[in-house]
N, C-alpha and C positions, 0 to 999 in steps of 0.2 A: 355131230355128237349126239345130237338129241333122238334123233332117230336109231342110233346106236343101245341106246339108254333105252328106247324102246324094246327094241330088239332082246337085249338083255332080262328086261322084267317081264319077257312073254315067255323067251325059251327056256332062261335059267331060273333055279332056284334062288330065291332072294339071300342075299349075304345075311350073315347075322352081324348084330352091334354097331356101331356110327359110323367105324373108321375101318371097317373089312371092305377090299373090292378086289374085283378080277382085273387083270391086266391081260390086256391081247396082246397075241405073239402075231408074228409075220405073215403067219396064215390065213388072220382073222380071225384064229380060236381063242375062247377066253380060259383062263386058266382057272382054278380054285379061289375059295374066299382067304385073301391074304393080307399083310399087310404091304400099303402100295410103297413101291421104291419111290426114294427120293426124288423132291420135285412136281411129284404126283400126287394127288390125293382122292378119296372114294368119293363121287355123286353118280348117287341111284345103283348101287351096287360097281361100277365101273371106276378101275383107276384112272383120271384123267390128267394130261400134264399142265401143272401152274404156269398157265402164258399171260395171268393177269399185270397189269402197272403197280403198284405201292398209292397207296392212298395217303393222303397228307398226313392224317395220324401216324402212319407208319414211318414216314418218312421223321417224321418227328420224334419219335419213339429212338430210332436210330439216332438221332441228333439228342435225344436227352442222355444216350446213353454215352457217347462221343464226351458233350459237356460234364458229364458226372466225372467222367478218369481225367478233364481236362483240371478241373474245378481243384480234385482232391490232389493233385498234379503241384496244382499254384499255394494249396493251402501248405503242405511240409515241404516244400522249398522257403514261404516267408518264414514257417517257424523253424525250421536249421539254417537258415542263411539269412538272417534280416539285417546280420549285423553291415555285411558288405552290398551295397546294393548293386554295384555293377553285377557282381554275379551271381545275383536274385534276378535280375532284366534278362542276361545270361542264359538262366535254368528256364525259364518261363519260357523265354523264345523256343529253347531248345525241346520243352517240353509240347510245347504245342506243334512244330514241326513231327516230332515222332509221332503224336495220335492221329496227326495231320495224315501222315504217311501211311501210319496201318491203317485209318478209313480206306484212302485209296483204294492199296494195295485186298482187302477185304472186296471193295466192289469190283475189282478187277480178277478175283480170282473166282466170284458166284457168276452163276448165269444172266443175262447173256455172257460170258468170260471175253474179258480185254475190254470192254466198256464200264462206262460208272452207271449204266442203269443195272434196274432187276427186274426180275418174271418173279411173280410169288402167284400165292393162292391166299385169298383175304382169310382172316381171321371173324367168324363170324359167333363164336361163343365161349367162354371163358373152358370150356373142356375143350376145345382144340388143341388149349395149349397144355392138357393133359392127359393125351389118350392111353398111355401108359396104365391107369383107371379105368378104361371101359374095353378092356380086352373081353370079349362076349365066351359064356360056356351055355352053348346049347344045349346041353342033357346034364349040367347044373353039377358037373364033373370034370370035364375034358375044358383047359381053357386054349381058343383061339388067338392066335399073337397074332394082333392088331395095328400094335406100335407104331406110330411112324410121325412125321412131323409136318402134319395138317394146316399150321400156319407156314408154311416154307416160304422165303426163309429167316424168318424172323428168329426162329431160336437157336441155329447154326450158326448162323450171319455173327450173331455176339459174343459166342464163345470164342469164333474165328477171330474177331476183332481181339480182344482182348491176347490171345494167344501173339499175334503180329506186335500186339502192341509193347507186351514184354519182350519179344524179338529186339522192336525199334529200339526199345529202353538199353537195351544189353548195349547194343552193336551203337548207339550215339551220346548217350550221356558218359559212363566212365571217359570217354575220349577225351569231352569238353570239362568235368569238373577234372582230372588231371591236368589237361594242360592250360585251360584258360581260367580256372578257379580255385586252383591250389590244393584241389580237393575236398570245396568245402561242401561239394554238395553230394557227398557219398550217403549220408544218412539219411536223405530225400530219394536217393535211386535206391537203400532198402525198405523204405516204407512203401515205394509202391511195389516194390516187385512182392510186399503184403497184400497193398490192398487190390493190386489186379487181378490174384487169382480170388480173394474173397468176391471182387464183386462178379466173376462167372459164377461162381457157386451159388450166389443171390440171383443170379439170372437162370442160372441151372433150377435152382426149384421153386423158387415166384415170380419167374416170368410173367407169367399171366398175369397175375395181380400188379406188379409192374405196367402190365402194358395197360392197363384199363385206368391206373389210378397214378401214373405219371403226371400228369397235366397239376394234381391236384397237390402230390408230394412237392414238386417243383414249388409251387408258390406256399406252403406251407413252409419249409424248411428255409425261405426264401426271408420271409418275413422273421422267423425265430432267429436266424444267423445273423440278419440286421441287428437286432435287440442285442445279442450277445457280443458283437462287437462292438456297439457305442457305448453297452455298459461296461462292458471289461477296459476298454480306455478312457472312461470316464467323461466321454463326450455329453456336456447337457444342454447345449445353445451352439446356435448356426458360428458364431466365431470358432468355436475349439474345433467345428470340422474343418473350415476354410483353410485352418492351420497347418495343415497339415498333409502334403499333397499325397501322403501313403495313406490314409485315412479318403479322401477324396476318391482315391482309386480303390477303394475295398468297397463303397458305398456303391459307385457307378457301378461296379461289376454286381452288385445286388439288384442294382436296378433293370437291369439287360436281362439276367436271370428270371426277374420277376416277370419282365413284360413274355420270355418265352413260355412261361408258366400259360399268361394270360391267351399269348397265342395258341399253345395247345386246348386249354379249354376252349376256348370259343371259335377257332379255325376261321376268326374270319365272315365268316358264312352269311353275315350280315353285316357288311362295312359301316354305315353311317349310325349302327349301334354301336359293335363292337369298335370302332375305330378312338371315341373318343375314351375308352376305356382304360388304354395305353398311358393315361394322363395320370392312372392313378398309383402306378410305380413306384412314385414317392412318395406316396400317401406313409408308408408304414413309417420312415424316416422321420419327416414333418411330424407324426404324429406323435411318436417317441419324443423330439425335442421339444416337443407344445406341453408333454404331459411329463416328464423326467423330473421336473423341480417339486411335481406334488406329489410323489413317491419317494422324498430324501428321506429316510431312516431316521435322522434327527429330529424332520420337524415332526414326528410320530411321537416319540419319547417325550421334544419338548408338550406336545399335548397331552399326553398320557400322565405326565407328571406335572399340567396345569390341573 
Protein backbone atom coordinates (compact mmCIF):
# COMPACT_ATOMS: atom_id res chain seq x y z
CA UNK A 1 0.00 0.00 0.00
CA UNK A 2 2.57 2.43 0.89
CA UNK A 3 4.43 2.17 -1.96
CA UNK A 4 1.48 2.49 -3.90
CA UNK A 5 0.75 5.84 -2.13
CA UNK A 6 4.18 6.50 -3.22
CA UNK A 7 3.53 5.96 -6.47
CA UNK A 8 0.46 8.05 -6.51
CA UNK A 9 2.10 11.39 -5.06
CA UNK A 10 4.92 11.32 -7.73
CA UNK A 11 2.85 10.66 -10.89
CA UNK A 12 -0.48 12.17 -9.93
CA UNK A 13 -1.68 15.37 -9.16
CA UNK A 14 -2.66 15.62 -5.44
CA UNK A 15 -6.52 15.29 -4.76
CA UNK A 16 -8.00 18.29 -3.40
CA UNK A 17 -9.81 18.34 0.26
CA UNK A 18 -9.59 15.48 3.15
CA UNK A 19 -11.74 13.05 1.87
CA UNK A 20 -11.25 13.12 -2.21
CA UNK A 21 -9.24 9.89 -3.44
CA UNK A 22 -8.68 7.87 -6.59
CA UNK A 23 -9.65 4.39 -6.66
CA UNK A 24 -7.82 1.72 -8.99
CA UNK A 25 -9.45 -0.19 -11.45
CA UNK A 26 -8.27 -3.83 -12.59
CA UNK A 27 -5.72 -2.46 -14.59
CA UNK A 28 -3.81 -0.65 -12.06
CA UNK A 29 -5.02 2.73 -13.34
CA UNK A 30 -6.24 5.28 -10.86
CA UNK A 31 -9.20 6.99 -11.72
CA UNK A 32 -10.09 10.94 -10.90
CA UNK A 33 -10.36 12.85 -7.43
CA UNK A 34 -13.69 11.25 -6.08
CA UNK A 35 -15.60 10.43 -3.50
CA UNK A 36 -14.32 6.74 -2.20
CA UNK A 37 -17.02 3.95 -2.40
CA UNK A 38 -18.12 2.33 0.56
CA UNK A 39 -15.84 0.68 2.80
CA UNK A 40 -13.07 2.59 1.58
CA UNK A 41 -11.68 5.70 2.46
CA UNK A 42 -8.95 8.45 1.13
CA UNK A 43 -4.93 8.18 2.61
CA UNK A 44 -2.61 10.10 0.67
CA UNK A 45 -4.86 10.87 -2.19
CA UNK A 46 -5.77 6.92 -2.71
CA UNK A 47 -9.02 5.13 -1.86
CA UNK A 48 -8.10 2.40 0.39
CA UNK A 49 -10.26 -0.54 1.78
CA UNK A 50 -11.26 -0.37 5.75
CA UNK A 51 -9.66 -3.98 6.81
CA UNK A 52 -8.99 -2.41 10.27
CA UNK A 53 -10.70 -4.36 13.93
CA UNK A 54 -13.08 -1.89 15.90
CA UNK A 55 -11.26 -0.47 18.74
CA UNK A 56 -12.93 -0.84 22.26
CA UNK A 57 -14.27 2.66 22.07
CA UNK A 58 -16.07 1.50 19.23
CA UNK A 59 -17.08 -1.26 20.20
CA UNK A 60 -18.60 0.52 23.11
CA UNK A 61 -20.12 3.26 21.25
CA UNK A 62 -22.17 0.29 19.64
CA UNK A 63 -23.08 -0.99 23.02
CA UNK A 64 -24.15 2.54 24.25
CA UNK A 65 -26.09 2.67 21.43
CA UNK A 66 -27.75 -1.13 21.77
CA UNK A 67 -28.29 0.07 25.79
CA UNK A 68 -29.98 3.44 24.97
CA UNK A 69 -33.19 1.60 22.68
CA UNK A 70 -32.75 -1.16 25.44
CA UNK A 71 -33.06 1.34 28.48
CA UNK A 72 -35.90 3.66 26.75
CA UNK A 73 -37.47 0.06 25.87
CA UNK A 74 -37.78 -0.83 29.88
CA UNK A 75 -38.73 2.78 30.84
CA UNK A 76 -42.59 2.98 28.68
CA UNK A 77 -43.21 -0.55 29.25
CA UNK A 78 -42.93 0.26 33.44
CA UNK A 79 -44.92 3.43 32.85
CA UNK A 80 -48.05 1.76 30.68
CA UNK A 81 -47.91 -1.60 32.24
CA UNK A 82 -46.72 -1.36 35.93
CA UNK A 83 -49.88 -2.04 36.97
CA UNK A 84 -49.68 -6.01 35.89
CA UNK A 85 -46.39 -7.13 36.60
CA UNK A 86 -46.17 -10.49 34.89
CA UNK A 87 -46.55 -8.59 31.75
CA UNK A 88 -44.04 -5.90 32.48
CA UNK A 89 -41.32 -9.15 33.10
CA UNK A 90 -43.10 -10.24 29.81
CA UNK A 91 -42.37 -6.94 27.60
CA UNK A 92 -38.98 -6.53 29.12
CA UNK A 93 -37.92 -10.11 28.05
CA UNK A 94 -39.55 -9.65 24.88
CA UNK A 95 -38.05 -6.36 24.47
CA UNK A 96 -34.49 -7.24 25.01
CA UNK A 97 -34.84 -10.37 22.75
CA UNK A 98 -35.76 -8.01 19.62
CA UNK A 99 -32.74 -5.56 20.15
CA UNK A 100 -30.99 -8.51 20.97
CA UNK A 101 -31.95 -9.86 17.56
CA UNK A 102 -31.36 -6.73 15.41
CA UNK A 103 -27.71 -6.39 16.83
CA UNK A 104 -27.10 -9.64 15.45
CA UNK A 105 -28.73 -9.65 12.47
CA UNK A 106 -27.00 -5.85 11.88
CA UNK A 107 -23.42 -7.54 12.36
CA UNK A 108 -24.36 -10.33 10.12
CA UNK A 109 -25.47 -8.30 7.43
CA UNK A 110 -21.80 -5.64 7.46
CA UNK A 111 -18.58 -6.85 6.43
CA UNK A 112 -17.12 -9.41 6.96
CA UNK A 113 -21.10 -10.69 6.20
CA UNK A 114 -22.44 -13.88 8.21
CA UNK A 115 -20.03 -13.23 11.06
CA UNK A 116 -20.40 -10.96 14.30
CA UNK A 117 -17.07 -9.27 13.66
CA UNK A 118 -16.43 -5.95 11.57
CA UNK A 119 -13.69 -4.32 9.18
CA UNK A 120 -13.94 -0.55 9.71
CA UNK A 121 -11.67 2.37 9.23
CA UNK A 122 -10.98 4.27 12.66
CA UNK A 123 -12.26 7.32 13.36
CA UNK A 124 -9.63 9.76 13.79
CA UNK A 125 -11.28 13.36 14.02
CA UNK A 126 -14.44 14.78 14.74
CA UNK A 127 -14.98 15.88 10.79
CA UNK A 128 -14.78 12.35 9.71
CA UNK A 129 -17.88 12.10 10.90
CA UNK A 130 -18.80 15.08 8.86
CA UNK A 131 -17.32 15.17 5.44
CA UNK A 132 -20.42 16.23 4.02
CA UNK A 133 -18.62 19.97 5.15
CA UNK A 134 -15.37 19.65 3.55
CA UNK A 135 -16.44 18.98 -0.04
CA UNK A 136 -13.21 20.94 -1.63
CA UNK A 137 -13.87 23.83 -4.56
CA UNK A 138 -10.63 24.41 -6.23
CA UNK A 139 -11.12 27.48 -8.31
CA UNK A 140 -13.45 28.58 -5.31
CA UNK A 141 -16.58 27.82 -7.80
CA UNK A 142 -16.89 24.38 -9.02
CA UNK A 143 -17.68 22.12 -5.66
CA UNK A 144 -16.10 18.55 -5.71
CA UNK A 145 -18.47 15.69 -4.05
CA UNK A 146 -16.37 14.27 -1.64
CA UNK A 147 -18.97 12.58 0.64
CA UNK A 148 -18.50 9.47 1.77
CA UNK A 149 -18.44 7.63 5.16
CA UNK A 150 -14.77 7.84 6.58
CA UNK A 151 -15.56 6.39 9.84
CA UNK A 152 -17.12 3.14 8.15
CA UNK A 153 -19.06 1.68 9.66
CA UNK A 154 -19.95 3.37 12.47
CA UNK A 155 -22.67 5.68 10.86
CA UNK A 156 -24.38 2.95 8.65
CA UNK A 157 -24.03 0.34 11.21
CA UNK A 158 -26.91 2.51 13.52
CA UNK A 159 -29.08 3.64 11.23
CA UNK A 160 -29.07 -0.26 10.10
CA UNK A 161 -29.73 -1.17 13.69
CA UNK A 162 -32.30 0.86 14.38
CA UNK A 163 -34.12 0.11 10.97
CA UNK A 164 -34.07 -4.10 12.07
CA UNK A 165 -34.90 -3.08 15.22
CA UNK A 166 -38.35 -1.50 14.28
CA UNK A 167 -38.54 -4.58 11.87
CA UNK A 168 -37.96 -6.98 15.35
CA UNK A 169 -40.57 -4.63 17.21
CA UNK A 170 -43.45 -5.05 14.30
CA UNK A 171 -42.94 -8.68 13.62
CA UNK A 172 -42.56 -9.91 17.94
CA UNK A 173 -44.23 -7.71 20.19
CA UNK A 174 -48.01 -7.20 18.84
CA UNK A 175 -47.88 -11.03 18.79
CA UNK A 176 -47.05 -11.27 22.55
CA UNK A 177 -48.91 -8.24 24.10
CA UNK A 178 -52.25 -9.77 22.03
CA UNK A 179 -51.88 -12.90 23.12
CA UNK A 180 -50.04 -13.16 26.44
CA UNK A 181 -50.77 -9.65 27.79
CA UNK A 182 -54.17 -8.75 26.93
CA UNK A 183 -52.99 -6.01 25.07
CA UNK A 184 -51.58 -4.10 27.51
CA UNK A 185 -48.66 -3.28 26.19
CA UNK A 186 -49.77 -1.61 22.73
CA UNK A 187 -48.99 1.90 24.07
CA UNK A 188 -45.11 0.84 24.75
CA UNK A 189 -44.79 -0.71 21.11
CA UNK A 190 -46.14 3.08 19.86
CA UNK A 191 -43.88 4.96 21.75
CA UNK A 192 -40.96 3.26 20.46
CA UNK A 193 -41.79 2.98 17.09
CA UNK A 194 -41.49 7.12 18.11
CA UNK A 195 -38.57 7.02 19.80
CA UNK A 196 -36.54 4.74 17.32
CA UNK A 197 -36.69 6.70 14.33
CA UNK A 198 -36.02 9.97 16.57
CA UNK A 199 -33.02 8.35 17.78
CA UNK A 200 -31.53 7.60 13.94
CA UNK A 201 -32.24 11.17 13.36
CA UNK A 202 -29.93 11.98 16.62
CA UNK A 203 -27.50 9.67 15.16
CA UNK A 204 -28.16 10.93 11.67
CA UNK A 205 -26.82 14.52 12.62
CA UNK A 206 -24.68 14.25 16.12
CA UNK A 207 -23.18 11.26 15.53
CA UNK A 208 -19.90 12.65 16.17
CA UNK A 209 -20.61 14.35 19.09
CA UNK A 210 -22.15 11.20 20.25
CA UNK A 211 -19.39 9.29 19.65
CA UNK A 212 -16.77 11.39 21.52
CA UNK A 213 -18.98 12.43 24.41
CA UNK A 214 -20.96 9.11 25.10
CA UNK A 215 -18.87 7.86 27.91
CA UNK A 216 -19.62 11.16 29.59
CA UNK A 217 -23.55 11.45 28.74
CA UNK A 218 -23.83 7.78 30.06
CA UNK A 219 -22.75 8.67 33.53
CA UNK A 220 -24.30 12.10 33.57
CA UNK A 221 -27.80 11.12 32.91
CA UNK A 222 -26.83 8.23 34.96
CA UNK A 223 -26.60 10.11 38.07
CA UNK A 224 -29.61 12.68 37.27
CA UNK A 225 -32.12 9.74 36.59
CA UNK A 226 -31.02 8.24 40.11
CA UNK A 227 -32.07 11.59 41.74
CA UNK A 228 -35.27 11.66 39.90
CA UNK A 229 -36.41 8.44 40.71
CA UNK A 230 -35.73 8.44 44.65
CA UNK A 231 -37.31 11.84 44.60
CA UNK A 232 -40.34 11.16 42.70
CA UNK A 233 -40.93 8.08 45.06
CA UNK A 234 -40.12 9.73 47.90
CA UNK A 235 -37.33 7.32 48.89
CA UNK A 236 -35.07 9.26 51.83
CA UNK A 237 -33.46 6.33 54.02
CA UNK A 238 -32.05 2.87 53.03
CA UNK A 239 -35.48 1.16 54.63
CA UNK A 240 -37.92 2.75 51.93
CA UNK A 241 -35.62 1.29 49.16
CA UNK A 242 -35.14 -2.38 50.73
CA UNK A 243 -38.91 -2.10 50.50
CA UNK A 244 -39.53 -2.35 47.82
CA UNK A 245 -38.13 -4.92 45.34
CA UNK A 246 -39.26 -2.71 42.01
CA UNK A 247 -37.35 0.14 43.42
CA UNK A 248 -34.20 -2.25 44.15
CA UNK A 249 -34.30 -3.04 40.50
CA UNK A 250 -34.58 0.64 39.08
CA UNK A 251 -31.41 1.39 41.41
CA UNK A 252 -29.37 -1.74 40.42
CA UNK A 253 -29.97 -1.15 36.75
CA UNK A 254 -28.65 2.66 37.53
CA UNK A 255 -25.95 1.21 38.83
CA UNK A 256 -24.71 -1.25 35.91
CA UNK A 257 -25.40 1.78 33.68
CA UNK A 258 -23.12 3.79 35.73
CA UNK A 259 -20.20 1.54 35.94
CA UNK A 260 -20.57 1.14 31.85
CA UNK A 261 -20.36 4.86 31.86
CA UNK A 262 -17.09 4.51 33.93
CA UNK A 263 -15.88 1.74 31.61
CA UNK A 264 -16.01 3.83 28.56
CA UNK A 265 -14.30 6.59 30.10
CA UNK A 266 -11.47 4.93 31.43
CA UNK A 267 -11.20 1.71 29.13
CA UNK A 268 -9.56 0.02 31.60
CA UNK A 269 -6.23 1.06 30.40
CA UNK A 270 -4.79 0.99 33.80
CA UNK A 271 -6.45 -1.74 36.05
CA UNK A 272 -5.13 -1.33 39.45
CA UNK A 273 -6.29 2.47 39.03
CA UNK A 274 -9.27 2.20 37.22
CA UNK A 275 -10.44 -1.07 38.69
CA UNK A 276 -11.22 0.11 42.24
CA UNK A 277 -13.19 2.97 40.71
CA UNK A 278 -16.12 0.54 39.93
CA UNK A 279 -16.69 1.01 43.80
CA UNK A 280 -17.94 4.16 43.17
CA UNK A 281 -21.38 3.37 41.46
CA UNK A 282 -23.17 3.74 44.43
CA UNK A 283 -21.70 6.66 45.38
CA UNK A 284 -24.60 8.81 43.85
CA UNK A 285 -27.35 6.77 45.72
CA UNK A 286 -25.66 6.64 49.20
CA UNK A 287 -25.17 10.07 48.63
CA UNK A 288 -28.57 11.18 47.85
CA UNK A 289 -30.00 9.23 51.08
CA UNK A 290 -27.05 10.73 53.55
CA UNK A 291 -28.11 14.19 52.15
CA UNK A 292 -32.12 13.96 51.25
CA UNK A 293 -33.41 14.91 54.97
CA UNK A 294 -31.17 18.28 54.85
CA UNK A 295 -33.06 19.33 51.75
CA UNK A 296 -36.82 18.66 53.29
CA UNK A 297 -38.70 22.02 52.10
CA UNK A 298 -40.20 22.28 55.57
CA UNK A 299 -37.22 22.36 57.55
CA UNK A 300 -36.37 25.49 55.17
CA UNK A 301 -39.67 27.40 56.03
CA UNK A 302 -39.45 26.15 59.52
CA UNK A 303 -36.05 28.27 59.60
CA UNK A 304 -37.02 30.92 57.54
CA UNK A 305 -39.86 31.58 59.83
CA UNK A 306 -37.65 31.02 63.05
Amino acid sequence: MFSTLFYLSVELEKCPGQYCGRVQDRNGKFGKCQACPRGYRSYGDLCVKCTKSLRLHDWLYLGFIILTVIVLHWFFIDYFVQRVRQNMILLFVSSVIETTLAAIFTLLVNEPKGTLNLTACWTERLSDWYTVFFNPKPDYVNTIHCTNEAVYPLYTIVLTFHAIAVTMLILIRPVLSHRMCAGSGLSSIYAAMYFLPVLAAVHALLGGLLYYSYPYITLVVSVISTAVVLSKNKITNIRQLMGSKRHISIVFGHWLINAYGLLAVTEVTQPSVHGPMFLLVTTPVLFYLATSSLTEPNKFKQLLAG
